[in-house]
C-alpha positions as CSV (number, residue, x, y, z in Angstrom):
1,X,-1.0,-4.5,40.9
2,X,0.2,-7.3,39.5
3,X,-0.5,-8.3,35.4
4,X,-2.6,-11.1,36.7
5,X,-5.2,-8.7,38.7
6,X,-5.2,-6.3,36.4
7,X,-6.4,-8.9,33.8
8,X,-8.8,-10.1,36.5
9,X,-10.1,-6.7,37.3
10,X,-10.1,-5.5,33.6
11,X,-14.1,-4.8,32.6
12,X,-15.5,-3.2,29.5
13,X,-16.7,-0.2,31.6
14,X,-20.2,1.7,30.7
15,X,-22.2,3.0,33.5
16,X,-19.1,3.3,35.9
17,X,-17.7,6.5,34.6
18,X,-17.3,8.9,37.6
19,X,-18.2,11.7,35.0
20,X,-14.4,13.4,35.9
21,X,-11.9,13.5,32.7
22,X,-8.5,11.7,33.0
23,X,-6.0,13.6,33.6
24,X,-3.0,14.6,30.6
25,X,-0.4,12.6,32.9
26,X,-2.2,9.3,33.5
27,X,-3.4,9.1,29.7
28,X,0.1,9.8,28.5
29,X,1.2,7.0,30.8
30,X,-1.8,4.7,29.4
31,X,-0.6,5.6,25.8
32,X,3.0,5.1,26.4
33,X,1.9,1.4,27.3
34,X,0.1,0.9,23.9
35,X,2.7,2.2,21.9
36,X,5.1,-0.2,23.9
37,X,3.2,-3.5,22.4
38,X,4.6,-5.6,19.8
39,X,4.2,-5.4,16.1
40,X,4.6,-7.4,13.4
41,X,8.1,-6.3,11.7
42,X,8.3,-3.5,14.4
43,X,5.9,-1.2,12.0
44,X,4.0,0.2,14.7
45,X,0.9,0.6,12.8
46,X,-1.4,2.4,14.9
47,X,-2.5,5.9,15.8
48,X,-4.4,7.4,19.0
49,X,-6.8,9.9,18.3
50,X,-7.8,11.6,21.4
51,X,-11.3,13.2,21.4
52,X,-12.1,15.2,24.3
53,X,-14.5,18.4,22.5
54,X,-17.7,17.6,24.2
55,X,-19.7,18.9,20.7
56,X,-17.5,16.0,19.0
57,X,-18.4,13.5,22.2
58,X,-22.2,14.3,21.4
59,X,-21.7,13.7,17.9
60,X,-20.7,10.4,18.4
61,X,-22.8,9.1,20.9
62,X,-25.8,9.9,18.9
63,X,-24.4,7.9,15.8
64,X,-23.9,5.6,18.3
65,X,-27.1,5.2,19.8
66,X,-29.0,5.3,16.5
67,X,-27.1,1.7,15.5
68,X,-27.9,0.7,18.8
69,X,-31.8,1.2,17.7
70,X,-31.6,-0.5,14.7
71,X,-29.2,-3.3,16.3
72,X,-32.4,-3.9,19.1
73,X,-35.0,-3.9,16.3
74,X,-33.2,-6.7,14.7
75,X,-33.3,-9.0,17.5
76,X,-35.8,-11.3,18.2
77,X,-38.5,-9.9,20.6
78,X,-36.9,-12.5,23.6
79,X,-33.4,-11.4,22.9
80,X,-34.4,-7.7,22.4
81,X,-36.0,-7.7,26.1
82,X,-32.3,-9.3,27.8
83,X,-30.4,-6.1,25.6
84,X,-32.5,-3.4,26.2
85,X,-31.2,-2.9,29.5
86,X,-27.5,-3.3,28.8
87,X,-25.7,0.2,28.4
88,X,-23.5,-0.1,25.7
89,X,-21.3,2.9,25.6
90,X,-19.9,5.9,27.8
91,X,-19.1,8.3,25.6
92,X,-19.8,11.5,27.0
93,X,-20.0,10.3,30.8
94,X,-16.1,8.9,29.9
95,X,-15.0,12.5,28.4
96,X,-12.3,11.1,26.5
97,X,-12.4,8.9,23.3
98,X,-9.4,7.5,22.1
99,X,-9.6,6.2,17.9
100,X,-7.3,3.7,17.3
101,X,-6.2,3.9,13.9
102,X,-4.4,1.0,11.5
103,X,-2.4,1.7,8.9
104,X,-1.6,-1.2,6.5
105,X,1.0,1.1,4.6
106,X,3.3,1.7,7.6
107,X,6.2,0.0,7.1
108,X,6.2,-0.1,3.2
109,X,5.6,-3.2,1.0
110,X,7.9,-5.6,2.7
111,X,7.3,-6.0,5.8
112,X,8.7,-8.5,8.0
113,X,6.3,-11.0,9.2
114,X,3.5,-10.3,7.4
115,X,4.6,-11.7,4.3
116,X,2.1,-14.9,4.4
117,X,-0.3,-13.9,7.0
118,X,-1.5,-10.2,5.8
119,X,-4.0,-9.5,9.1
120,X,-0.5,-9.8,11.1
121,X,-0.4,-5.8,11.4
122,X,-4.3,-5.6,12.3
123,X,-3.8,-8.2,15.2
124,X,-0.5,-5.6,15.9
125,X,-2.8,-3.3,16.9
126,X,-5.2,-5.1,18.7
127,X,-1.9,-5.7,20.7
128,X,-1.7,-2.1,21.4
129,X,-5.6,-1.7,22.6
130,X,-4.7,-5.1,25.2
131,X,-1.6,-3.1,26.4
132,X,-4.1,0.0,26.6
133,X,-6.1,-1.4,28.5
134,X,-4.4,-3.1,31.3
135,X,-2.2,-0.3,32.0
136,X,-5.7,1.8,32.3
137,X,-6.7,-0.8,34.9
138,X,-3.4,-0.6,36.7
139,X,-4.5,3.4,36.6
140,X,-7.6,2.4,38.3
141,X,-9.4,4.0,34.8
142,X,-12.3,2.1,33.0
143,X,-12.2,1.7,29.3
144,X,-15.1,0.5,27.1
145,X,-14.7,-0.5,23.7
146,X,-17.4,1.1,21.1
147,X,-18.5,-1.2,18.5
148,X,-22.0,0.4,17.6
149,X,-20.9,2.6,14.6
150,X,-20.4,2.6,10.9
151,X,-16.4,2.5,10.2
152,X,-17.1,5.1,7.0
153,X,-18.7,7.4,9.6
154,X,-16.1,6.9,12.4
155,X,-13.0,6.9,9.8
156,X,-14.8,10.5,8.6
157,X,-15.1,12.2,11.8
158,X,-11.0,11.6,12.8
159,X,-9.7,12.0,9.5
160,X,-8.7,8.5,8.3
161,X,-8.3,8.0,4.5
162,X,-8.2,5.0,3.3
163,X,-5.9,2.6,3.3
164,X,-6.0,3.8,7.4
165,X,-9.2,2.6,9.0
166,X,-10.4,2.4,12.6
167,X,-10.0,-0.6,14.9
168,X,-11.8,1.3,18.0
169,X,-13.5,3.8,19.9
170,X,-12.1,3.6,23.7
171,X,-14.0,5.2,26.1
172,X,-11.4,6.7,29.0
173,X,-12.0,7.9,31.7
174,X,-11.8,7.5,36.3
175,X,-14.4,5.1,37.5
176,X,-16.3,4.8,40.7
177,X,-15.8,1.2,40.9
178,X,-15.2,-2.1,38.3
179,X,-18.0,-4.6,38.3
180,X,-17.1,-8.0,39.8
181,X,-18.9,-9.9,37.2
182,X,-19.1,-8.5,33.3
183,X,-22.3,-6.9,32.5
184,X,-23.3,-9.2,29.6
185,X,-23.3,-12.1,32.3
186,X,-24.9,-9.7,34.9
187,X,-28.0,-9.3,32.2
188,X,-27.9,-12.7,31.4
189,X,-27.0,-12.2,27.7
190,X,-24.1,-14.8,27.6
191,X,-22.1,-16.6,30.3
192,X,-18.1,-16.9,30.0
193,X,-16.8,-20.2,28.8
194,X,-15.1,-22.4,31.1
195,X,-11.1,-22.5,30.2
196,X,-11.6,-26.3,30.3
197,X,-13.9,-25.8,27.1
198,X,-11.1,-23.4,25.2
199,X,-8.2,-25.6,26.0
200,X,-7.0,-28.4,23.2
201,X,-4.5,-30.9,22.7
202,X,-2.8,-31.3,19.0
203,X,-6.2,-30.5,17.1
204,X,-9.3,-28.9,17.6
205,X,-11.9,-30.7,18.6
């Protein structure tokens, strides 16, 4: 597989999880990949947290899906009907979570790079998730990124003191199949934009 299918295959996976649990060879060739990404002043500022302790999955995925109810009470009744449909996580079906972690310290106070432009580090390890990802794909593994949680809880449950907070929850794990189109298109709550729109000469416009 080529870089260019897996980013054309790559989906954020949450009703495709064949229920099985990766296996400790293919995630630690998935991790490997993330820890190979660039970082600003080579600091490597991230941290996997692998979750696999169903109780813990459970845990989760009911925080989870009690943001998810006040989220869909917040909409507007039109907008509330297009989300109530759309699964948004695969916690426990996945079997694996993986917390990427940030740390701002790593590195010390000077570190190369980041001197002027501070988020340098966090978009580091945004890096790392990307390189994640696609090497999950190449794997033939779905990922899907959690969003529906409160980061004190999250940062709580793995450990993370601050400064160190947490970028992600990635739901691992063998899939029966990748969508051909995303599901928030498929449910009709937004359409991609055409590259023609993104794309600009000298200044945005």
């Amino acid at each position: 597989m080529t870089v260019y299918d897996a980013i054309r295959l790559r989906r954020d996976v949450r009703a495709e999880f064949s229920g099985e649990t990766i296996d400790d060879a293919a995630l630690t060739r998935i991790l490997d990949a993330a820890h190979r990404a660039p970082s600003v002043g080579n600091t490597q500022p991230w941290d996997f947290v692998i979750v696999q302790d169903p109780r813990r999955l459970c845990e989760f995925a009911a925080h989870v899906a009690h943001r998810r109810e006040r989220f869909a009470a917040s909409l507007p009744p039109e907008q509330r009907d297009v989300f109530n449909p759309i699964k948004i996580e695969g916690i426990q079906e996945s079997g694996t979570g993986i917390v990427v972690t940030y740390d701002p310290d790593r590195g010390g106070p000077h570190v190369l790079g980041r001197h002027t432009v501070e988020d340098t580090g966090l978009f580091s390890t945004v890096l790392a998730i990307q390189n994640l990802w696609l090497a999950a794909v190449a794997e033939r593994v779905g990922v899907g990124w959690v969003s529906f949680y409160d980061e004190e809880f999250l940062s709580d449950f793995v450990g993370a003191s601050a400064p160190v907070r947490p970028v992600a929850w990635l739901c691992v794990g063998p899939v029966t199949g990748f969508q051909h189109t995303p599901d928030l298109e498929r449910f009709g709550w937004r359409s991609r934009r055409p590259l023609s729109d993104a794309v600009h000469r000298d200044q945005l416009r």
